[in-house]
Backbone as JSON Lines, residues from 0, in Angstrom:
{"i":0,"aa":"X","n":[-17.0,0.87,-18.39],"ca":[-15.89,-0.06,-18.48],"c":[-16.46,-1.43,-18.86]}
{"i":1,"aa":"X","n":[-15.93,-1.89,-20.0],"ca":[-16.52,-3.53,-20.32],"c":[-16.29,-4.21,-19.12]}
{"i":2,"aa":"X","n":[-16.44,-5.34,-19.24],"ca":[-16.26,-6.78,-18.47],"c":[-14.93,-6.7,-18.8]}
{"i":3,"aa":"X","n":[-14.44,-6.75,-20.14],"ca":[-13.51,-7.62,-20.57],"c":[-12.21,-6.55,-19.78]}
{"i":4,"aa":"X","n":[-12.58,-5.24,-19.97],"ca":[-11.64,-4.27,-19.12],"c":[-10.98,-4.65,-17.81]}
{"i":5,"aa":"X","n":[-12.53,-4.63,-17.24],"ca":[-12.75,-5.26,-15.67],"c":[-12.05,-6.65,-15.37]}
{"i":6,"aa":"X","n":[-12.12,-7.23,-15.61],"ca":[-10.8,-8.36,-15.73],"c":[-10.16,-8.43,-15.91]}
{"i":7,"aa":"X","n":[-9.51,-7.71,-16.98],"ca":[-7.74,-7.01,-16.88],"c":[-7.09,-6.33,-15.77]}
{"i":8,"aa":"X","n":[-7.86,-5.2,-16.1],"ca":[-7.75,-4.69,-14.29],"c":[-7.73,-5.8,-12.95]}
{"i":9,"aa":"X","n":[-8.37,-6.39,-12.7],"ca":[-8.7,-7.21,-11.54],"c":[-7.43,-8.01,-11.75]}
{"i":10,"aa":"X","n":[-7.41,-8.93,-12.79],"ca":[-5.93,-9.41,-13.06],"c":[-4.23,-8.57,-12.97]}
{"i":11,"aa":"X","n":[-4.31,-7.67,-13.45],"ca":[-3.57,-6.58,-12.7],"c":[-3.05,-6.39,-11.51]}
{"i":12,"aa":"X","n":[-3.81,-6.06,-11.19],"ca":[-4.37,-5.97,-9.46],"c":[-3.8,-6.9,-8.6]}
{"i":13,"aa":"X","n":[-4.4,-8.08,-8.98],"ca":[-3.59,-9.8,-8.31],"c":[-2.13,-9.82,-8.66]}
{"i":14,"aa":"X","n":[-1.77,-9.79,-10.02],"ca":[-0.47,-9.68,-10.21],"c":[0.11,-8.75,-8.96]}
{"i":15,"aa":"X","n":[-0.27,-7.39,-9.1],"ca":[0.64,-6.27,-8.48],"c":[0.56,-6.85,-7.12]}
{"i":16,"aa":"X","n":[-0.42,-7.01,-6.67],"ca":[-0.67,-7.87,-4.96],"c":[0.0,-8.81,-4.75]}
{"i":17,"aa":"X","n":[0.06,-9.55,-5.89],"ca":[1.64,-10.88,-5.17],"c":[2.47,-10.24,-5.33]}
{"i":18,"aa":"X","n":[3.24,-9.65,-5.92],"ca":[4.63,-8.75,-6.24],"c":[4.42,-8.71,-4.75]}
{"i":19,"aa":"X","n":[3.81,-7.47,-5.09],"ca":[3.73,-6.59,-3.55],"c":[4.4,-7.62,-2.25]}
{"i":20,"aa":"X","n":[3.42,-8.37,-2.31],"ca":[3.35,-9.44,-1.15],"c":[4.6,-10.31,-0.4]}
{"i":21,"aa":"X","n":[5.34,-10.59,-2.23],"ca":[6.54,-11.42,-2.2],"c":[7.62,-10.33,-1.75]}
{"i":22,"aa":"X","n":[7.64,-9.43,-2.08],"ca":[8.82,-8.2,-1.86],"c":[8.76,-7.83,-0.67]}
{"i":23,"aa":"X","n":[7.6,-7.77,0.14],"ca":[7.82,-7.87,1.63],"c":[8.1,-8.85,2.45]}
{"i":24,"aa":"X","n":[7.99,-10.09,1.8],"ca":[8.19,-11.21,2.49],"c":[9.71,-11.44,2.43]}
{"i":25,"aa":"X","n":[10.47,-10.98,1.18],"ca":[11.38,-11.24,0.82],"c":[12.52,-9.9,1.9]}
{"i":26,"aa":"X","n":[11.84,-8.81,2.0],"ca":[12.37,-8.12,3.13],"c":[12.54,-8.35,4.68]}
{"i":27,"aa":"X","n":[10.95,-9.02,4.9],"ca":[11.29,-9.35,6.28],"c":[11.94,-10.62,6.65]}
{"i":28,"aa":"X","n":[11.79,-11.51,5.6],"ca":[13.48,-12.38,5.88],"c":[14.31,-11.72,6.01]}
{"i":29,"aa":"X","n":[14.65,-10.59,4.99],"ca":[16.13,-9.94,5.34],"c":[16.63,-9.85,6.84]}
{"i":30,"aa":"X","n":[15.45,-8.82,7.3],"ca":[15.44,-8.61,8.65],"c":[15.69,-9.64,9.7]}
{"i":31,"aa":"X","n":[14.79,-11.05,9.31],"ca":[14.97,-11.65,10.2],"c":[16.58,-11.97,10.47]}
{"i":32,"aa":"X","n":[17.31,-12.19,9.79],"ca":[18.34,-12.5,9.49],"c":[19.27,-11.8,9.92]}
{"i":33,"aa":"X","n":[19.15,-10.33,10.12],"ca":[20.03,-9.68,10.45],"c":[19.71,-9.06,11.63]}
{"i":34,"aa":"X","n":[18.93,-9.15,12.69],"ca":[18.14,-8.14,13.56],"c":[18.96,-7.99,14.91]}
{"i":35,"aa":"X","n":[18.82,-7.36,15.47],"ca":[19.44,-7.64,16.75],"c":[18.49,-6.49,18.09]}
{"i":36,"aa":"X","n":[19.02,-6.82,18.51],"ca":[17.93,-6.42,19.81],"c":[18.16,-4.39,19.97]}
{"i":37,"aa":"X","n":[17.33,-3.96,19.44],"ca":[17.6,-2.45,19.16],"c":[16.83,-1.72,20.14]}
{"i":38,"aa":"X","n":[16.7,-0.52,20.44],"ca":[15.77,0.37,21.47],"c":[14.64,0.34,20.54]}
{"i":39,"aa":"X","n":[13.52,-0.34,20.52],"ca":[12.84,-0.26,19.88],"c":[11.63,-0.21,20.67]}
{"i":40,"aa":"X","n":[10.56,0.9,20.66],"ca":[9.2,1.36,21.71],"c":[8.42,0.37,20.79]}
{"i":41,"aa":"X","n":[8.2,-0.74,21.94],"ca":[6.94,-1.56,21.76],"c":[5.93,-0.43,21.9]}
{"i":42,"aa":"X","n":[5.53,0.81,22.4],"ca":[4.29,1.48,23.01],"c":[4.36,2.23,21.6]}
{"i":43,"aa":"X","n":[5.44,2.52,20.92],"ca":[5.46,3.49,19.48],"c":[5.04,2.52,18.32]}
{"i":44,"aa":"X","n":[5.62,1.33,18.46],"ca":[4.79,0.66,17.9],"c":[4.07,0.01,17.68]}
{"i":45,"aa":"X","n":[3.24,-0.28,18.9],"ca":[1.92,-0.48,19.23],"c":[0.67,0.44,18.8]}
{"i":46,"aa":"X","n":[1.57,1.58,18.65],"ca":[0.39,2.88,18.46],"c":[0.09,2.94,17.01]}
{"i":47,"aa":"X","n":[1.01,2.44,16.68],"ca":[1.58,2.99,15.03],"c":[0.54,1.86,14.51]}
{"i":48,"aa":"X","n":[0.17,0.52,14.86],"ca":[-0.22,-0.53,14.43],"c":[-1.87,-0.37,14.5]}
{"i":49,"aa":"X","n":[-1.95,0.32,15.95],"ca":[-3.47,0.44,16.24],"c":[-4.07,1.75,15.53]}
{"i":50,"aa":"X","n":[-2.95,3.04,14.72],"ca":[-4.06,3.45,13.8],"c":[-4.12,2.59,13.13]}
{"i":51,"aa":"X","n":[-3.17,1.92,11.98],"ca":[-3.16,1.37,10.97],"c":[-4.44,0.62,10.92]}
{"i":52,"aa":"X","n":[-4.36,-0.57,11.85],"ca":[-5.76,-1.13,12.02],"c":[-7.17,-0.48,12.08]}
{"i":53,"aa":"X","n":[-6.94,0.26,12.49],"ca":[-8.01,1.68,12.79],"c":[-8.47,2.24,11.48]}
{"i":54,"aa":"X","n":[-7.33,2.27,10.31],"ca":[-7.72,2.85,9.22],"c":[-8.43,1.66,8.5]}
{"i":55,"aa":"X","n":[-8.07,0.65,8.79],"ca":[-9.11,-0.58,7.8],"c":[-10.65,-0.53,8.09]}
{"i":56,"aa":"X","n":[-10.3,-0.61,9.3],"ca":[-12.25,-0.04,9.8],"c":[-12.93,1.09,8.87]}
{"i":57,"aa":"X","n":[-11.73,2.41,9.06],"ca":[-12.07,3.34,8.54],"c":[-12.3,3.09,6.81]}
{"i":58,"aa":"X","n":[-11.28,2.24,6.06],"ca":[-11.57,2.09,4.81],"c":[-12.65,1.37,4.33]}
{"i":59,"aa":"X","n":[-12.94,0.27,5.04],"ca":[-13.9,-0.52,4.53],"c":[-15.11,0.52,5.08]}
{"i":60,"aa":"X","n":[-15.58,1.65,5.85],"ca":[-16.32,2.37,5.72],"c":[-16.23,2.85,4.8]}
{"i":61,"aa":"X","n":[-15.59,3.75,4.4],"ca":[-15.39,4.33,3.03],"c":[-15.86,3.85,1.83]}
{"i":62,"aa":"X","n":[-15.57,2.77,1.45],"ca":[-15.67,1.44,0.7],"c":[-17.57,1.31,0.34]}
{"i":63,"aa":"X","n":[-18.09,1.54,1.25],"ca":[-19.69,1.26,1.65],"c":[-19.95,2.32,1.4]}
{"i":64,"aa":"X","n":[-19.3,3.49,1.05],"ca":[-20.58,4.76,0.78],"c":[-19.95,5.73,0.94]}
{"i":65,"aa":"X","n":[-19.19,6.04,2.43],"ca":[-19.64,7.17,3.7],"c":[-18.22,7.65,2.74]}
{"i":66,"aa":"X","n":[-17.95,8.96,2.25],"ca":[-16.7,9.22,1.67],"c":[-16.16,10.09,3.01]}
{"i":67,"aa":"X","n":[-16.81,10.76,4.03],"ca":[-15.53,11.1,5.01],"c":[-15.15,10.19,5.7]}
{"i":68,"aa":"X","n":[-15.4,9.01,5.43],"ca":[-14.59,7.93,5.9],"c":[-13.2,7.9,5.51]}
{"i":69,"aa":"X","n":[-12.92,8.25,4.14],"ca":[-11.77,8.68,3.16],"c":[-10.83,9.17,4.0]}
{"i":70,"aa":"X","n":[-11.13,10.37,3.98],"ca":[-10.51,11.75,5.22],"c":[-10.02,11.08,6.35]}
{"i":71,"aa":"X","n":[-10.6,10.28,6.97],"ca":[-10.3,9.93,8.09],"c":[-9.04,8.52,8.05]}
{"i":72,"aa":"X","n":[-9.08,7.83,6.81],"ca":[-8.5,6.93,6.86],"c":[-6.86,7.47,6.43]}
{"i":73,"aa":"X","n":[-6.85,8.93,5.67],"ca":[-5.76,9.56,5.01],"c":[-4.74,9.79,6.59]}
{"i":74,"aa":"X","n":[-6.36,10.14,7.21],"ca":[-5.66,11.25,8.22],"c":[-5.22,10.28,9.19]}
{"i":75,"aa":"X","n":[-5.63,8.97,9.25],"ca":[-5.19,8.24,10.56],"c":[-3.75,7.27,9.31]}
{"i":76,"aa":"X","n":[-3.74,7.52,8.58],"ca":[-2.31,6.56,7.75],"c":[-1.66,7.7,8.06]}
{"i":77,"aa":"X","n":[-1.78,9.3,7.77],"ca":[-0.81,10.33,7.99],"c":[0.0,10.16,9.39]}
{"i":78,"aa":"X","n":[-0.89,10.04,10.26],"ca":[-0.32,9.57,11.73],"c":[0.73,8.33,12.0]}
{"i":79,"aa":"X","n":[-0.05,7.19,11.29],"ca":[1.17,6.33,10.98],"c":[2.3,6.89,10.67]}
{"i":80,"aa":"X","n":[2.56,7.46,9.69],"ca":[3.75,7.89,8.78],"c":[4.59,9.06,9.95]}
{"i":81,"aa":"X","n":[4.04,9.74,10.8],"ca":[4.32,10.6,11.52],"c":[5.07,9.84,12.73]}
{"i":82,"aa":"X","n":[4.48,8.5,13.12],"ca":[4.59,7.67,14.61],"c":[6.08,7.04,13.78]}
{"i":83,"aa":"X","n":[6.08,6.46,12.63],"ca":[7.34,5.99,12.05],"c":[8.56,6.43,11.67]}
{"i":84,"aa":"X","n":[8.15,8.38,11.4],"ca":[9.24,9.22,11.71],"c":[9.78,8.97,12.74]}
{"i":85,"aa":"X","n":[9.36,9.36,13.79],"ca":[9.49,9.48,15.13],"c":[10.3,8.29,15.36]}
{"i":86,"aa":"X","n":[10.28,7.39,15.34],"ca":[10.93,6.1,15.48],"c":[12.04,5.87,15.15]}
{"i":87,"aa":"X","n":[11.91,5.97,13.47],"ca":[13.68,6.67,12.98],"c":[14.01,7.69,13.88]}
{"i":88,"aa":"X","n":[13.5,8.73,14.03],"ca":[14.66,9.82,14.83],"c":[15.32,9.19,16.41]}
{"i":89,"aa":"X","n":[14.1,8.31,16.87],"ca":[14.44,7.85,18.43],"c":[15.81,6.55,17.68]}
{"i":90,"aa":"X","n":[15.37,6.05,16.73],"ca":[16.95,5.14,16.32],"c":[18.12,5.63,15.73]}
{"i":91,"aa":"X","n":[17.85,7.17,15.18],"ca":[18.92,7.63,14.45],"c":[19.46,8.05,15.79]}
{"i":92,"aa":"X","n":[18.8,8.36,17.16],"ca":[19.43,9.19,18.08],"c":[20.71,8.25,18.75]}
{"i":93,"aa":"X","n":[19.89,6.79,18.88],"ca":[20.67,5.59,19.26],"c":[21.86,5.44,18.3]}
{"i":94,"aa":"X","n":[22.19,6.14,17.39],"ca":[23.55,5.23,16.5],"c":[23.06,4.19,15.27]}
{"i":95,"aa":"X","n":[21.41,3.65,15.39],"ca":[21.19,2.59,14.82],"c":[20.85,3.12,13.45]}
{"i":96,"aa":"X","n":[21.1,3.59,12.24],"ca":[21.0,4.62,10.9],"c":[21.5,3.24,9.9]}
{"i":97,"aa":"X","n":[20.49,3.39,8.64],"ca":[21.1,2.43,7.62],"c":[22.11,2.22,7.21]}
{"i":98,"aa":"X","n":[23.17,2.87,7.55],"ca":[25.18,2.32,7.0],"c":[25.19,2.06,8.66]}
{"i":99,"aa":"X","n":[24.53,1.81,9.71],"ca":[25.29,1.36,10.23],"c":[25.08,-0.43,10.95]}
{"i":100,"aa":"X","n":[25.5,-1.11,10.33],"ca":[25.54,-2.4,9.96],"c":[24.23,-2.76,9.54]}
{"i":101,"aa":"X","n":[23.98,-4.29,9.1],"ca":[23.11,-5.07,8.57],"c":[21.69,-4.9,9.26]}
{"i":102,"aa":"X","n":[21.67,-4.73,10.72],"ca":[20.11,-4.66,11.26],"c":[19.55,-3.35,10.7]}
{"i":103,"aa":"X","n":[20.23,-2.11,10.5],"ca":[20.08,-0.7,10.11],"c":[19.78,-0.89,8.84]}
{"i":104,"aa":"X","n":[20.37,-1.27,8.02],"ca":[19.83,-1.68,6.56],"c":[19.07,-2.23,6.52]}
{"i":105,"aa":"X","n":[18.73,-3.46,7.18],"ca":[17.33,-4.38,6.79],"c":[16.27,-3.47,7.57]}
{"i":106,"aa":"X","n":[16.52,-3.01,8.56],"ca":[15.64,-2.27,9.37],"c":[14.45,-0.83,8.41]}
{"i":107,"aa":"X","n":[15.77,-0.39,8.23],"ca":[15.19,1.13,7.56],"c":[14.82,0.84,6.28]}
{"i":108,"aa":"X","n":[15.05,-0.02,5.41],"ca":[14.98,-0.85,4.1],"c":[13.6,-0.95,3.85]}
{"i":109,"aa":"X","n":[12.99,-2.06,5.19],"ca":[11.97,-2.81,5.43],"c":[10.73,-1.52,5.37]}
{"i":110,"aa":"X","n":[11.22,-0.86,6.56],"ca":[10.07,0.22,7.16],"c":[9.95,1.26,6.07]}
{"i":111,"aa":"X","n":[10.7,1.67,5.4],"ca":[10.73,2.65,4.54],"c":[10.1,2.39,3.36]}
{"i":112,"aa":"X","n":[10.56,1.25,2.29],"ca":[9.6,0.65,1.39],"c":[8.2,0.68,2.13]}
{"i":113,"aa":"X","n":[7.78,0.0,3.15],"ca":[6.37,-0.1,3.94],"c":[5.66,2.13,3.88]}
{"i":114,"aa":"X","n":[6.79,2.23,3.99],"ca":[5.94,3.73,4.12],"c":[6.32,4.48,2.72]}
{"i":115,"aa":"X","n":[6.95,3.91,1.6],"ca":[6.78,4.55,0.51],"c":[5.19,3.66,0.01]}
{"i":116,"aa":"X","n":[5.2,2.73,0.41],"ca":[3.79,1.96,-0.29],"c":[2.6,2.96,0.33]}
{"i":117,"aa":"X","n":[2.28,3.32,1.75],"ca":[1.66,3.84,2.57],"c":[1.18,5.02,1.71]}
{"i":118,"aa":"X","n":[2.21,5.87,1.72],"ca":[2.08,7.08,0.83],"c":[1.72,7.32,-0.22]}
{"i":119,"aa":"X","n":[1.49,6.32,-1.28],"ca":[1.0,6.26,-2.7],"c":[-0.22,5.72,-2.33]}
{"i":120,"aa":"X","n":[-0.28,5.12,-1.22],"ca":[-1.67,4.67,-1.04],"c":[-2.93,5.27,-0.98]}
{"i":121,"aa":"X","n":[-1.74,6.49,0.05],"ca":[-2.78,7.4,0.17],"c":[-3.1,8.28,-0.23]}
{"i":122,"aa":"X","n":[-2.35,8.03,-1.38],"ca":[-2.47,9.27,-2.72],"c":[-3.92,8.6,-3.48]}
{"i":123,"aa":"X","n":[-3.39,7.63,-3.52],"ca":[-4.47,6.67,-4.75],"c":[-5.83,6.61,-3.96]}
{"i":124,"aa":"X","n":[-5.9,6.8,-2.32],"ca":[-7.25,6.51,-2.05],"c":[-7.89,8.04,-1.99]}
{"i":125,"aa":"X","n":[-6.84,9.2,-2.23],"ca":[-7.29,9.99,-1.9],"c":[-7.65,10.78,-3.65]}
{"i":126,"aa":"X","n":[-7.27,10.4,-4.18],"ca":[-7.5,10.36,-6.03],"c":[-8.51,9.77,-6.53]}
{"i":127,"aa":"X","n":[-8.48,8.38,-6.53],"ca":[-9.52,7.71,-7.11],"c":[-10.53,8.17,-7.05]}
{"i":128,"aa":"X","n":[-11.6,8.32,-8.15],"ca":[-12.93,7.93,-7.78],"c":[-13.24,6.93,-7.15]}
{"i":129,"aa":"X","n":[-15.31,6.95,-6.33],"ca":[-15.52,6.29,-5.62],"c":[-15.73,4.58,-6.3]}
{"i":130,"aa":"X","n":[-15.86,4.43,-7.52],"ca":[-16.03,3.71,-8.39],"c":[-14.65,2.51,-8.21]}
{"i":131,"aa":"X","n":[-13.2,3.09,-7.99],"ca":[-12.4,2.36,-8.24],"c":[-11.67,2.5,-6.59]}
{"i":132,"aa":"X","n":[-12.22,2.88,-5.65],"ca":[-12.32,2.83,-4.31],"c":[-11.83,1.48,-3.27]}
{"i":133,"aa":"X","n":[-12.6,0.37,-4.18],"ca":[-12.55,-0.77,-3.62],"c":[-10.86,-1.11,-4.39]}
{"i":134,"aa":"X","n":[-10.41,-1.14,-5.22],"ca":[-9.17,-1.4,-5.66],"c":[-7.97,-0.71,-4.4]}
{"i":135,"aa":"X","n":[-8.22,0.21,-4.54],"ca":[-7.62,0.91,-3.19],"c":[-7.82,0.28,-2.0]}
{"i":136,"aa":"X","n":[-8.57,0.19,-1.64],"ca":[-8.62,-0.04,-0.49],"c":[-8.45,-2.06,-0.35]}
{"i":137,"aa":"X","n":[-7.97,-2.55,-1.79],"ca":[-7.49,-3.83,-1.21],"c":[-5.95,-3.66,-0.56]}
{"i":138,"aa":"X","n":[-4.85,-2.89,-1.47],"ca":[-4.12,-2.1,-1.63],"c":[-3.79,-1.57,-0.21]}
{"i":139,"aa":"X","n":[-4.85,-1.29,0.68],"ca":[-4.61,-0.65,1.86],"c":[-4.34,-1.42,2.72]}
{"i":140,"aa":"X","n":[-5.63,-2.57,2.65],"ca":[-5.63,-4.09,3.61],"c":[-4.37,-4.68,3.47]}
{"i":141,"aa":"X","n":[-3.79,-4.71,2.31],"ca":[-2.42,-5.73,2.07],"c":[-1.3,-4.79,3.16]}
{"i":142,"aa":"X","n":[-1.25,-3.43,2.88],"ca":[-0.47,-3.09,3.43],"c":[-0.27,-3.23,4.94]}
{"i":143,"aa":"X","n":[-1.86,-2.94,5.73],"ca":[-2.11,-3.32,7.06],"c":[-1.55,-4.42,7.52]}
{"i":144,"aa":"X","n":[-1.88,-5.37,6.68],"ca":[-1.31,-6.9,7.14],"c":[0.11,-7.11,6.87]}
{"i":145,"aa":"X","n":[1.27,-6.29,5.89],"ca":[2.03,-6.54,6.27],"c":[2.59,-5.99,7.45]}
{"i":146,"aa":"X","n":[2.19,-4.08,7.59],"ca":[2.68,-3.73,8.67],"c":[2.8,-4.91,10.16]}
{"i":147,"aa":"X","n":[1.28,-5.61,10.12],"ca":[1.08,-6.31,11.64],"c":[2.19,-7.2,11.24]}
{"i":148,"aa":"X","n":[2.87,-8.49,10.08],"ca":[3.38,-8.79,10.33],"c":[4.93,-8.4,10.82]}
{"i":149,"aa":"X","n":[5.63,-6.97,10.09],"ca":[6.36,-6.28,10.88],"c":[6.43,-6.09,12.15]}
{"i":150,"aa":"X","n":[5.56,-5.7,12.19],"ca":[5.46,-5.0,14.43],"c":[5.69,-6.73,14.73]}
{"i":151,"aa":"X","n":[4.69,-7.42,14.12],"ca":[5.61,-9.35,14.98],"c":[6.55,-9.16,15.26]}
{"i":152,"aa":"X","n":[7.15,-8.94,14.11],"ca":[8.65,-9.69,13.85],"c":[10.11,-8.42,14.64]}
{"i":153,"aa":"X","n":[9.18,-7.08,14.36],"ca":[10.63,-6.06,14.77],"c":[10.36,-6.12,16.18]}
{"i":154,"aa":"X","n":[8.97,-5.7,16.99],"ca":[9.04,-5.31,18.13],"c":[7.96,-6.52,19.1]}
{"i":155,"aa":"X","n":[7.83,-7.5,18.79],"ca":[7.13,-8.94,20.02],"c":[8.31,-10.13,19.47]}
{"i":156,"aa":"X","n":[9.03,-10.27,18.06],"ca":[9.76,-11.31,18.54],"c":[11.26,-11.21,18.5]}
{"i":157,"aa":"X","n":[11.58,-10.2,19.18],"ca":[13.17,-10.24,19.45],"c":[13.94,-10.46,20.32]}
């Protein structure tokens, strides 16, 4: 790959990362805006946060060499995605479902975009060569950090 490649790409990259960035920011205003005090398991999503975090450890291993670090970071985002089911079903059980008013929409809106990103993520970290690894795994970090700012905002400040 030239230089000159390599800087397209990288530029790319930044572009897609502010998008990214602004479209969640621009969601969790939504939320803020509309939220209201829901059954929401601080302990479900506490858990959900501490793989997530768990997988950055795990990626930036990955990142350095160790490729079953990979595996492990798929397998601890899979868990995420599993702890966030779970969550919808404990809110769909409550009545709280996206038609049913504004917190349900911004709610499921928010989390769902967050776990369609998750999922391509972990397509792409689980695709890529080790070469384009580190692109991924910025990709992963962004996502981490928005999740933490989520868990703030849905389940410590309501």
């Amino acid at each position: 790959m030239t230089s000159r490649m390599t800087n397209r790409a990288q530029l790319g990259m930044k572009i897609f990362l502010i998008a990214d960035a602004v479209l969640f920011f621009l969601l969790i205003l939504a939320f803020l805006m509309f939220r209201r005090t829901a059954n929401m398991s601080l302990t479900a999503g506490s858990l959900d946060t501490a793989l997530l975090l768990i997988s950055v450890i795990a990626m930036w291993r990955a990142v350095s060499g160790a490729r079953r670090w990979v595996v492990i970071t798929i397998l601890l985002g899979a868990a995420f995605l599993i702890g966030q089911a779970h969550e919808y079903l404990n809110l769909v059980r409550d009545s709280a479902t996206i038609t049913h008013g504004l917190f349900g929409t911004a709610y499921f809106t928010l989390t769902a975009v967050h776990a369609l990103h998750v999922i391509a993520a972990l397509v792409a970290i689980g695709l890529v060569p080790h070469s384009a690894l580190p692109a991924a795994a910025i990709f992963w970090y962004l996502l981490a950090a928005v999740w933490l700012a989520v868990f703030i905002v849905v389940y410590l400040a309501p």
